[in-house]
C-alpha positions in Angstrom: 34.7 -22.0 8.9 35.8 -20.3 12.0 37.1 -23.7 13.8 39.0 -24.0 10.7 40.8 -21.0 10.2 41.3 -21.1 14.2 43.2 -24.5 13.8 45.0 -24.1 10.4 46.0 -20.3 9.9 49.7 -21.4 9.6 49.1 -23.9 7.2 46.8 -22.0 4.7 48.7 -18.7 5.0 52.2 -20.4 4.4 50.1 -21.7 0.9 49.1 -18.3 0.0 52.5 -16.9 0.2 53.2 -20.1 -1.8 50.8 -19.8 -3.7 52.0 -15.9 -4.6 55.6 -17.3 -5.3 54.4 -19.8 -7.6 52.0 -17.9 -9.5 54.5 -15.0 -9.9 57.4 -17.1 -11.2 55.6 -19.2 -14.0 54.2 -16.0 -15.7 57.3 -13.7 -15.2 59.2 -16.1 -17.2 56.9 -16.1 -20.1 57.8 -12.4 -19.9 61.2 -12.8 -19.6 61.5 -15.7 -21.9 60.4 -13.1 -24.8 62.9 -10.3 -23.1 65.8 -12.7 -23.3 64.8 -13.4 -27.3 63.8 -17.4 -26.9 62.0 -19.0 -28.7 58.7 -20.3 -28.6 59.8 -23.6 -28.7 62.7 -23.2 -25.7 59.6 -21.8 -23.4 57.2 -24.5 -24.6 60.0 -26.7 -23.1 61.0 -24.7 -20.4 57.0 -24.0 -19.0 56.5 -28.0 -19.9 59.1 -29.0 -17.3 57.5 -28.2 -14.4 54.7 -30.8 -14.6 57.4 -33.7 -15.5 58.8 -32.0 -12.1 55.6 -31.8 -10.7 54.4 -35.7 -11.6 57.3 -36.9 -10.3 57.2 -35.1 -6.7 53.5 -36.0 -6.1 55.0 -39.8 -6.5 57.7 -39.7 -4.3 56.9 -37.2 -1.9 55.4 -40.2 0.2 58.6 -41.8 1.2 60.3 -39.0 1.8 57.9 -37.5 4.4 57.8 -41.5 5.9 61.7 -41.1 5.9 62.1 -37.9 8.1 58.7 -36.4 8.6 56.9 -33.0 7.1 58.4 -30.0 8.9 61.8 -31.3 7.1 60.4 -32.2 4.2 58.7 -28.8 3.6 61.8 -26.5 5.2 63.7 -28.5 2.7 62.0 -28.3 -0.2 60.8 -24.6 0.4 64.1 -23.5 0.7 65.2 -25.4 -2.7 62.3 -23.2 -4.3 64.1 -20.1 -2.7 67.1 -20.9 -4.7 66.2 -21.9 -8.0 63.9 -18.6 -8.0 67.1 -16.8 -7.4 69.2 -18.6 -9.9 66.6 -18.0 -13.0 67.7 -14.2 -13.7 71.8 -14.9 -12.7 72.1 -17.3 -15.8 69.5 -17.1 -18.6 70.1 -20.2 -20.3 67.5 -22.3 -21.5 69.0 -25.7 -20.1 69.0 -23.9 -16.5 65.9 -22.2 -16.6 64.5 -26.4 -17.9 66.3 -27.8 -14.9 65.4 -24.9 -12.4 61.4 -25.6 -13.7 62.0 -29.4 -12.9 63.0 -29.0 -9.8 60.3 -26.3 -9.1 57.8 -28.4 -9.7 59.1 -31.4 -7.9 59.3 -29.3 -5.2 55.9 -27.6 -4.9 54.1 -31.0 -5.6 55.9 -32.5 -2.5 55.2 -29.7 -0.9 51.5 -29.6 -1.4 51.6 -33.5 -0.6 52.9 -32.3 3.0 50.4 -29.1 3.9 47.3 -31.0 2.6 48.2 -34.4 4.4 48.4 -31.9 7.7 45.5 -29.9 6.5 43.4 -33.2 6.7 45.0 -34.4 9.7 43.2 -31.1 11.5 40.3 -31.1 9.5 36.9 -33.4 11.2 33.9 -34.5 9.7 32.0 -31.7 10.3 34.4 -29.1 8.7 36.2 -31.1 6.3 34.2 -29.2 3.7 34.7 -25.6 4.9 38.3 -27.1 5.1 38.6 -27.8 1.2 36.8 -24.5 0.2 39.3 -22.2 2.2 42.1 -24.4 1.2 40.3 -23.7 -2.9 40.1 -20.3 -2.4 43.4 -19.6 -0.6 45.0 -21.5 -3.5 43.8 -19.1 -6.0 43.3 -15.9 -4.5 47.2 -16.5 -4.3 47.7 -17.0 -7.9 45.8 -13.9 -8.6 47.3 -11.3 -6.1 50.7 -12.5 -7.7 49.8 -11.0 -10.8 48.9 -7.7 -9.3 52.4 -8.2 -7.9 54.6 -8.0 -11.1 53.3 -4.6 -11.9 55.6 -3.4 -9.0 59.4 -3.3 -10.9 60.5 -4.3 -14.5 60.7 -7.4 -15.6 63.9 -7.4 -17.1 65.3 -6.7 -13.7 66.0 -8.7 -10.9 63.7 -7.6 -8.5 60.5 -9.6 -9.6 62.5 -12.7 -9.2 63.8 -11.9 -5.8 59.9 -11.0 -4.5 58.8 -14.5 -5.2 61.9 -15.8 -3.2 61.6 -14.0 -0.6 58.0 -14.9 -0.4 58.3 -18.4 -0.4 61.0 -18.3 2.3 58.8 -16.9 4.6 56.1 -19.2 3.8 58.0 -22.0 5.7 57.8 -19.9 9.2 54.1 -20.1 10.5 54.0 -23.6 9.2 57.0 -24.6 11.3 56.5 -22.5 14.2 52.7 -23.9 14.4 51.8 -25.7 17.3 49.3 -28.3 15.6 50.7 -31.7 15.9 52.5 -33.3 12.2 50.1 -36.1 11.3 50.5 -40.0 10.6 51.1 -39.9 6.7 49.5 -42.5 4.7 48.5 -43.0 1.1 46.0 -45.2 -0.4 47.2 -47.8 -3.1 46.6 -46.8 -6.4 44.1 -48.4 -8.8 45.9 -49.7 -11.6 45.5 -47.4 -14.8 43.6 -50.6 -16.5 40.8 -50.8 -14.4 40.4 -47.1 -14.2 39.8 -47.0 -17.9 37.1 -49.8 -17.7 35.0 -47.9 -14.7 35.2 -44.3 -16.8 36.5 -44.3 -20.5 35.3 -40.4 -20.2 36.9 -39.9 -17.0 40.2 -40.7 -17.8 39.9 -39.4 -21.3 38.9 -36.3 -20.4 41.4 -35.3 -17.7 44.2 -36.4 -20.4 42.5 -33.8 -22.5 42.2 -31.2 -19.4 45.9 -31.7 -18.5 46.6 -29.9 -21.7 44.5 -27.3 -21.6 45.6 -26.8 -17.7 49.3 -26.8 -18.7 48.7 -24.6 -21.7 46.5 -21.9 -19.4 49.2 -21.9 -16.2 52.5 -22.7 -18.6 52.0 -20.8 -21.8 49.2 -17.9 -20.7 52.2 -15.2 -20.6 54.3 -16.7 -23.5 51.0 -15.9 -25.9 50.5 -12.6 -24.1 54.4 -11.9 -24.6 54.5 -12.8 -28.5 50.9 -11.2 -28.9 52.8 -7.6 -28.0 50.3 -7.3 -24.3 52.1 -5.1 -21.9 52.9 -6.3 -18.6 49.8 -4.9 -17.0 47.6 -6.6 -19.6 49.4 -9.8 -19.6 49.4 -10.4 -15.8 45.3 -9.2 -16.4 44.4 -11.7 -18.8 46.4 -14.2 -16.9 44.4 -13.4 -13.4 41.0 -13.5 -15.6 41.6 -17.8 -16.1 41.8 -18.0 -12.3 38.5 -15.5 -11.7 36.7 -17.6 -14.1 37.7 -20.5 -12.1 36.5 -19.1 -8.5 33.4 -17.6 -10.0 32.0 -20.7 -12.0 32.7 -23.4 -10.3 30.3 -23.9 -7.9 27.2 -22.5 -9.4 27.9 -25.6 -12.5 28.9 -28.1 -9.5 25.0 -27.3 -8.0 23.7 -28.1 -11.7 25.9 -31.3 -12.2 24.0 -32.6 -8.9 20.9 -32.0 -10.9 21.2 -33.3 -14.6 23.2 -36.2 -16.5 26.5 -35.5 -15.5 27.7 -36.6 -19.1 25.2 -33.7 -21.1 26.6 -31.2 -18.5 30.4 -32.3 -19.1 29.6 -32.0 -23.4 28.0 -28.5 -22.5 30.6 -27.1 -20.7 33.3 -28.6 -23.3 31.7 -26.8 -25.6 31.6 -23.5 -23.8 35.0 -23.8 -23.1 35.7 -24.7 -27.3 33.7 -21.3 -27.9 35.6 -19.2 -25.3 39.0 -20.4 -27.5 37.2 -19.4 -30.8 36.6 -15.9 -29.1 40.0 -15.2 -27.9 41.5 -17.1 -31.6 39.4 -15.0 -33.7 39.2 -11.2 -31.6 42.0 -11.6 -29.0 43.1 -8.3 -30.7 40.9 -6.5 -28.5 41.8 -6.4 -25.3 38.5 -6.8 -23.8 37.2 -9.7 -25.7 40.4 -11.4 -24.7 39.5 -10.9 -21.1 35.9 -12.0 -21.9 37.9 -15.4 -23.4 39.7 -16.1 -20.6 37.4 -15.8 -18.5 35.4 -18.1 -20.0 38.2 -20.7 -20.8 39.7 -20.3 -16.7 35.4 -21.2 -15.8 34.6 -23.8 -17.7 38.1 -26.2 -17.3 38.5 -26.5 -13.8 34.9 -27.1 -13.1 35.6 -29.8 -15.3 38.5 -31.4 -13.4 36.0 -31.6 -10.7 33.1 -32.9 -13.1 34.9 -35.7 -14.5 36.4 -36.5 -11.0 32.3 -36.9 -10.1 31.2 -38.7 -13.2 34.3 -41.4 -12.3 32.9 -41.6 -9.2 29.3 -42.4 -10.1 31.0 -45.8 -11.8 33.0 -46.9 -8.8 32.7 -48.1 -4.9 33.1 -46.2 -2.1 36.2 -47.8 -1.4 37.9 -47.1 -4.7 37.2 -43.4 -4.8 40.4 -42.4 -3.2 42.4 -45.5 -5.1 40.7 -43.9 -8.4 42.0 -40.4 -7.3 46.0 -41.1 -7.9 45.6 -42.6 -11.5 43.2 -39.8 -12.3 46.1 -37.3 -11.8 48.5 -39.2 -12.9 46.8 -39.3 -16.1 46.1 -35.3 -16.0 49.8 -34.5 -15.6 50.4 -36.8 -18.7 48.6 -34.4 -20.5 49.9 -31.4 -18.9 53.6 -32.7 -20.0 52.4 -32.4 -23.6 50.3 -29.7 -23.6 53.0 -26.5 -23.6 55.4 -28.0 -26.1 52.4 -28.8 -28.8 50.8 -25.0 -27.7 54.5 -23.8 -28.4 54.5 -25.8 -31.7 51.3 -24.5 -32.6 52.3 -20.9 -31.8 55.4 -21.2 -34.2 53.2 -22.8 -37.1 50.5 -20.5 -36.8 51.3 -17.2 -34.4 49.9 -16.2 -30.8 46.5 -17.6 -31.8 47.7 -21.2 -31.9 47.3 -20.7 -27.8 43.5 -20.9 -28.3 43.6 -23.5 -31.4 45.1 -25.8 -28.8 42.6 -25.3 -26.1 40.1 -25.0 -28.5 40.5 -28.4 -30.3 41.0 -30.4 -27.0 37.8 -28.8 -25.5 35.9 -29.6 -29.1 37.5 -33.4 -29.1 36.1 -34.0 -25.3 32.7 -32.3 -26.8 32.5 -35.3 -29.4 33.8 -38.1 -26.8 31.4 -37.1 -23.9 28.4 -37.4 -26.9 30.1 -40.8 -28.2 30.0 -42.1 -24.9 26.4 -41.3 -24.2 25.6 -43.8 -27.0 27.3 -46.7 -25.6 26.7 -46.5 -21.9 23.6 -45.9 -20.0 23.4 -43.4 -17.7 23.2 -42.8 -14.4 19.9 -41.8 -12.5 20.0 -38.1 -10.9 19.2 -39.8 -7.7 21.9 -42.1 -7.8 25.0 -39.9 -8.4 27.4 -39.1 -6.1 27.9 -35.5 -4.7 30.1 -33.1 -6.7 33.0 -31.7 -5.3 34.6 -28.5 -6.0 38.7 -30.1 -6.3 41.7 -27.7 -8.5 44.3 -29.0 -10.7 47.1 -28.0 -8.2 46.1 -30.9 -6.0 47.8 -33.7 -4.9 46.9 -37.3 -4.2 46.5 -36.4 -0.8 44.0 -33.3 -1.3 42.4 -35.7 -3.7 41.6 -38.4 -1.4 40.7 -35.9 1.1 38.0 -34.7 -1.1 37.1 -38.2 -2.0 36.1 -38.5 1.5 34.2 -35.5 1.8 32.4 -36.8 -1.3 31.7 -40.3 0.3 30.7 -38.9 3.7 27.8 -36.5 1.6 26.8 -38.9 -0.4 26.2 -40.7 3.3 24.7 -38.3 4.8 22.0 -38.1 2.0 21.2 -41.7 1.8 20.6 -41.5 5.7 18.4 -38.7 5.5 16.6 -40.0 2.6 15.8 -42.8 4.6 14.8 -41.4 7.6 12.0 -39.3 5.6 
């Protein structure tokens, strides 16, 4: 852990500060979405473009960094992010505020393509999973210190926007004054979408399903706490508990998916995540309880992700893991494109609570598929499973693949050590 923080401090503190920007600006404008008087069908849009932003940047990121390298690529885009933060309280017009997300989240899923491809350039066998747990945690402990940050001036102000800016500006300077050397950049072909369905009808189903509930908890989490009357405090709380949940439970369920059917564990966890909805639905009106739901909803989705990324895994060769990795997201952020403008739908039809009906009835739907598909499939032996490993929802192809090849070298290792015994 040491070696790894030794050789990539720049890059992983230029992602928190990131990290803090990012986190910052998608739930102050839930906020200030309700300030301004739209509606719940503007945000829904609004909070929805930044994964058509985001799908689109983790596609053509590649050939831009081939074209004229990662420090120009990320000083670029960085600086791009700078602006539109900027530009959101100036002129509070849906259409801009649209755009502005767009181009947000093409931006931040280019640059993630860039710091993770140099992340795993520095990274070695021996680290690379210390390397994926800092990068994990950095990731989120940013997201949650940037809700502690919008406590510190009013939100119908200016100076919450300018924070993030100013944040994400300064990100760009330890990356590009760091003395590690810009790596080679290439990208596996992807599997086609096809054959991805035939290896894992539950894989791919399920991270459809996830996108949604992913888009809905990072999009829409301050647009419910906004119509539901929460204070600022209390909405950037209940936001930060979906995060906490995340940190807390994911690695204690990936140690029991290395243990049990993968497919049992995926329909249990569904269903915990269905009954955290029910909870916040049916008592978000106090406070606690909400927490409590959250929480619950934040743990049980992105171990999940990482779940269903394993259970794919079990089905496929060690050679199509990282292939298998693009189409995977691809197919999450198709979901995630949907899943704010049906929550905001569902908000309008039925009030704040249609937040958790959503979540609720795509956790319940992957609770009946993961049982339907234990019917028609055998499953795999314990023994014979791949190793789980602990991936977030922010990544991109490139932090995928990376993590596919952790996954491949443990798997590896353990067939090596079974056999020398």
């Amino acid at each position: 852990m040491l070696q790894v923080l030794t050789s990539a401090w720049a890059l992983l503190l230029g992602m928190s500060l990131l990290m803090v920007g990012n986190g910052m600006q998608g739930t102050l404008l839930g906020i200030r979405g309700e300030i301004e008087g739209f509606s719940t069908l503007e945000m829904s849009i609004v909070m929805s473009a930044y994964f058509v932003g985001f799908l689109g940047g983790s596609r053509m990121a590649p050939g831009m960094i081939r074209r004229v390298g990662h420090v120009r690529v990320f000083a670029a885009l960085a600086s791009l992010i700078s602006a539109v933060m900027i530009l959101y309280p100036t002129i509070t017009e849906v259409w801009l505020w649209t755009l502005g997300r767009v181009l947000i989240g093409f931006c931040f899923s280019a640059v993630y393509v860039t710091v993770e491809s140099w992340l795993n350039n520095i990274a070695t066998n021996e680290n690379r999973g210390q390397a994926l747990s800092l990068y994990m945690i950095v990731q989120t402990a940013g997201i949650v210190l940037s809700q502690a940050l919008l406590l510190t001036a009013d939100p119908s102000g200016y100076v919450l926007f300018v924070i993030p800016s100013i944040l994400v500006s300064i990100a760009i300077t330890p990356i590009l004054l760091s003395i590690s050397p810009t790596p080679a950049f290439e990208t596996t072909k992807p599997m086609s979408l096809r054959e991805l369905v035939g290896y894992s009808p539950l894989g791919c189903v399920g991270m459809f399903l996830l996108g949604g509930v992913f888009s809905a908890q990072f999009g829409m989490a301050s647009v419910y706490g906004a119509k539901a009357g929460l204070s600022v405090a209390q909405i950037s709380t209940f936001v930060a508990m979906f995060f906490v949940g995340a940190v807390l439970l994911q690695y204690p369920i990936g140690w029991i998916s290395d243990r049990m059917d993968r497919r049992f564990l995926i329909l249990i966890v569904s269903a915990a995540g269905a009954g955290g909805s029910a909870l916040g639905m049916v008592l978000g009106g106090q406070f606690t309880l909400l927490l409590v739901s959250a929480f619950v909803v934040g743990g049980m989705s992105n171990p999940l992700y990482s779940l269903l990324i394993a259970h794919t895994n079990d089905f496929l060769q060690h050679e199509d893991m990282a292939a298998a990795s693009g189409g995977l997201i691809f197919i999450n952020g198709l979901g995630a494109i949907l899943g704010p403008i049906i929550t905001g739908y569902m908000m309008d039809v039925v009030g704040p609570g249609g937040f958790y009906l959503f979540t609720g009835i795509l956790f319940t739907a992957l609770v009946f598929y993961a049982a339907y598909r234990s019917t028609v499939r055998k499953s795999i032996p314990v023994d014979e499973t791949g190793a789980y490993v602990a991936v977030a929802p922010s990544y991109s192809p490139v932090a995928m693949e990376y993590a596919q090849e952790y996954a491949i070298e443990s798997e590896l290792s353990e067939e090596n050590v079974t056999k020398e015994r």
